[in-house]
N, C-alpha and C positions, 0 to 999 in steps of 0.2 A: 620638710615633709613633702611627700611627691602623692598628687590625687590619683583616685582609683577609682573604681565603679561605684558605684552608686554613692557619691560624697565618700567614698572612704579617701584615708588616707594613711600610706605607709611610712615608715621611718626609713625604709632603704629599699632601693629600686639595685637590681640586679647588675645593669650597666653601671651604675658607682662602685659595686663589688669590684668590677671587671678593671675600670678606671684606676684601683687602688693597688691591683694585681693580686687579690685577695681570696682569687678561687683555689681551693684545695678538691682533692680527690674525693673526700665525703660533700661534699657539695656538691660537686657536680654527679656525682653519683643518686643524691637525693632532687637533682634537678631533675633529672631524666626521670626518676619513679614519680615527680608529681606529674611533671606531663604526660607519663603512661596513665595514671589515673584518673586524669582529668578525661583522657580521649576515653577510656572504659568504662566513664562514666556518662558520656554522653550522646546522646540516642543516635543510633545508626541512620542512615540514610541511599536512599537508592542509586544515587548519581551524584556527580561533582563535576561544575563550570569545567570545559576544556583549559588545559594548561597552556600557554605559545610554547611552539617549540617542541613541544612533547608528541609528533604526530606518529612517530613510530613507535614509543611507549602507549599508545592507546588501549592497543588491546591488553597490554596486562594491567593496566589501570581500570580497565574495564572489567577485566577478570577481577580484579582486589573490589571494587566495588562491591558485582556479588556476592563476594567474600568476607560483605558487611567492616573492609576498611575505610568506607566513607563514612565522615561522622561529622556531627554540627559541631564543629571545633572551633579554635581560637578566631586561624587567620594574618593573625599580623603578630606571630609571637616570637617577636625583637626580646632582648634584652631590658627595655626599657620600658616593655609591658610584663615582666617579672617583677614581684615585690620579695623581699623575705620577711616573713614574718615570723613568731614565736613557735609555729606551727612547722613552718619550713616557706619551701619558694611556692608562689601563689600566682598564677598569672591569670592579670587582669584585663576586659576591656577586650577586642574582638569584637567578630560580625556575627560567630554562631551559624554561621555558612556553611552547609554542606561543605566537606574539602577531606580529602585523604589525608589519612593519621600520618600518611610519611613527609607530603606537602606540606603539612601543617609543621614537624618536626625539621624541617629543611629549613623553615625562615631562620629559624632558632642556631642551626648548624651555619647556615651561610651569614649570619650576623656575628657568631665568635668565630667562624673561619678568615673573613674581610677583618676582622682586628686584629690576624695573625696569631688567633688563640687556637693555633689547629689541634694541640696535645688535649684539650680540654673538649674541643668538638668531635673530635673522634672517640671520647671517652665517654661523652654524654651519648653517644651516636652506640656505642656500642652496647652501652647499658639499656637504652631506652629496648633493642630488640632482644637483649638477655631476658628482661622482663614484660614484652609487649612482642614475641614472635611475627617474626615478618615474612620470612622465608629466603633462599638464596634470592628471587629475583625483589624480593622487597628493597635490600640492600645493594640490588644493581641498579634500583631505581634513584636511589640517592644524589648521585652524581647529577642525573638530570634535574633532579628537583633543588638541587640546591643554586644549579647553573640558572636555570630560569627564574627563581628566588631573588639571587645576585645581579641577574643581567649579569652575568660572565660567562663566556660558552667555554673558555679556556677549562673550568673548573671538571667538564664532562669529557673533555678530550681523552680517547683510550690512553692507557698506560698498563703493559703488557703487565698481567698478575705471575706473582712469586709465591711461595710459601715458604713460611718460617715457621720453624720449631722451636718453643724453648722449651728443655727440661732442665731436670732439678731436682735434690728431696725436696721435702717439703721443708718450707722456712728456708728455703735460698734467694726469693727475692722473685720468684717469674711471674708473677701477676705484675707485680711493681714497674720490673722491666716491659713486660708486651703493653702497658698503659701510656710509657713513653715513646714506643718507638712504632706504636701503630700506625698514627699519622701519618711518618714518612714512607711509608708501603704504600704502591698504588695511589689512583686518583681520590678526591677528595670523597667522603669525609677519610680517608685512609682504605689501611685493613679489618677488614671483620678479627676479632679476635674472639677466640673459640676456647673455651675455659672447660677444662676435663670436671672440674667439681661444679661448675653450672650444669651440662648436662645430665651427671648425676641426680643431680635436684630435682630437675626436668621429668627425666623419666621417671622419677616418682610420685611424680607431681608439685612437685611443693616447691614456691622461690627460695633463690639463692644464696639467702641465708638463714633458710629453716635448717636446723639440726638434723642428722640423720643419726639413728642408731646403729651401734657395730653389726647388728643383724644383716643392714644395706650393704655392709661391704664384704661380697662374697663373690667367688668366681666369676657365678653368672649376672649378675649385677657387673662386676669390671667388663665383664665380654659386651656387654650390652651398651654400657658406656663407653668406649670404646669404639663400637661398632657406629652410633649415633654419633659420634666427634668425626669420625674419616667420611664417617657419608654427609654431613655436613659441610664439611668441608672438601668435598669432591664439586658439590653440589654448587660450591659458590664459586671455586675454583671454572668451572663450568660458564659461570654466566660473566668471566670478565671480573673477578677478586680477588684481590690478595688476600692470603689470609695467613695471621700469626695463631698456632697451634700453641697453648699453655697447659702443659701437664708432666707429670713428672717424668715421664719417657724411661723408668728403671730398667724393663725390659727390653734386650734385644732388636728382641720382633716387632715391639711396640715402634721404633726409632725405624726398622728395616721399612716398614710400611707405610708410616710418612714420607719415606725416601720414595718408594715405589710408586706411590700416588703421584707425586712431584711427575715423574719422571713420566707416569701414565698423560698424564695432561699435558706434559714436554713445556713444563713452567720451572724458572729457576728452584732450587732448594737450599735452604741454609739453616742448620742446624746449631743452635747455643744452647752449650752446657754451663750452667752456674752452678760453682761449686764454694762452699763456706764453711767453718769448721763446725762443727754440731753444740758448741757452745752459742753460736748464734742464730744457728737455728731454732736451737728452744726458743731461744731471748723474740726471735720473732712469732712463731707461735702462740707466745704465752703472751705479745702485748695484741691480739687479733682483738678487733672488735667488730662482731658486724661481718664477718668474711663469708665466704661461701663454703672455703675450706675447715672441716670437720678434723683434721690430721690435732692431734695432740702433742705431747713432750712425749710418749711413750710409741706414738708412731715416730719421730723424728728418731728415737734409741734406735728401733727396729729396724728401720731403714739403713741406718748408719751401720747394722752389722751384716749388711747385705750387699753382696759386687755385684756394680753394674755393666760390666763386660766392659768391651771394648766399644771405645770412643770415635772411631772410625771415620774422619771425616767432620764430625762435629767440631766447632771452638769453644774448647774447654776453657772460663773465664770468671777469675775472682769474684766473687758475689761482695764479699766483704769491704769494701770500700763506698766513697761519695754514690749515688743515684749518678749526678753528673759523668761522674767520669768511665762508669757502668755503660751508660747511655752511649756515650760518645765512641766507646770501644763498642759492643754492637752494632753503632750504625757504622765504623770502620769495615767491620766483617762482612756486614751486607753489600757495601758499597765495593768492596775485593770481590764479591760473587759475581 
């Protein structure tokens, strides 16, 4: 049993999850959304302690302030002030300090990044702002705040940003894929990954894995989504980020214009097409739980009777095999760019 606040006591503290190598993807996915709600649920505040180190992040710290992201948060939320309980992860214990939602979210990053858990930190990293918006420069702030966290400046050192594209139908594997190879994009916690059916959400307001009716999916809704993902991702591209684009990229134009952006900000680009036979794509669709993606067996048909032109440039690559060896081939590709 490991103690908690106020005499409680949990069965399992988060660092023995870690210890056991027992984090999967729905977990740390449900890490990030409690610490998102823990910070939204607790009373905003006007100011936060100066950070060491952070003297030229001031003024946008100072900006985010007013922008009510100081909040009486954790503070020291290690792994080992995470419990899980029947509920989910629950973290305990904290000063309730004034501190910015991202500072406070950095101890947590820079505790599974120092255990070499970077696929899992940039997962939790990436979800916490899916579901808790932070903006391009909130996610340039990262770097510093987890350097100062660490006491490692190494961790903030520039590392010139690229952008990656994966497409795909749908049920070929590109969320799966841009989950493991974020990390090695850019300085830490990685790359921002940018998901075509989260923003969808987004602009209709509703999180990532609220249902949308086929009503939502119409020209001007795609144009719109669309239009939200590249300026997105101009936008971080902008402040010193890498970023992995996930979406299906069927069109053309859609693929021409991530090229063109790449190209506008004069940052590497690389293009992965995963491609699988429509037998397993259903098979993936149909075992979704909890996804952001709305695509069915009946979009997966439709898609499949539809050409996607010319591949031009893109590494066209089997979907259909290990995650492993998926992995290892993409970051081959990246690492030839």
């Amino acid at each position: 049993m490991a103690a908690g606040a106020a005499g409680e006591e949990y069965e399992t503290l988060l660092s023995e999850v870690v210890e056991r190598r027992d984090l999967d993807t729905a977990l740390l996915l449900a890490l990030a959304d409690a610490v998102a709600a823990m910070h939204a649920r607790a009373p905003a505040a006007a100011s936060a302690p100066p950070i060491a180190g952070l003297q030229r992040q001031a003024g946008t710290l100072a900006s985010r302030a007013a922008a009510g992201r100081v909040r009486l948060g954790h503070g020291d939320l290690r792994l080992s002030h995470i419990a899980l309980t029947e509920e989910g992860a629950l973290p305990f214990g904290g000063s309730g300090a004034p501190i910015d939602v991202l500072a406070d979210l950095a101890v947590l990053l820079a505790d599974l990044w120092e255990r070499g858990l970077i696929v899992p930190a940039n997962i939790v990293a990436n979800r916490y702002v899916d579901v808790a918006p932070q903006g391009a420069t909130g996610w340039a702030l990262l770097p510093h705040l987890m350097a100062a966290r660490a006491d490692d400046h190494a961790l903030a050192d520039p590392v010139p940003p690229r952008l990656v594209a994966i497409g795909g139908l749908s049920g070929s594997g590109k969320s799966t894929l841009a989950r493991q190879i974020g990390a090695f994009i850019g300085r830490a916690p990685g790359a921002r990954v940018l998901r075509s059916d989260v923003f969808r959400k987004r602009i209709a307001g509703l999180p990532p894995e609220a249902r949308l009716p086929a009503s939502h999916y119409t020209a001007p809704m795609d144009e719109a989504t669309w239009e939200a993902l590249f300026e997105s991702a101009d936008d971080h591209l902008a402040c010193g980020t890498s970023v992995v684009l996930d979406a299906v990229f069927m069109r053309r134009s859609e693929r021409d214009i991530a090229e063109m952006l790449a190209e506008q900000r004069r940052v590497p680009f690389t293009g992965l097409w995963l491609e699988a036979p429509e037998r397993d794509r259903i098979g993936r669709v149909m075992a979704r739980s909890g996804d952001a993606s709305d695509a069915g067996v009946d979009v997966v048909r439709e898609q499949s009777r539809r050409s996607v032109g010319e591949l031009y440039g893109w590494h066209r690559m089997k979907a259909n095999r290990p995650i492993e060896t998926l992995v290892a081939a993409a970051r081959g590709a990246l690492a030839r760019r």
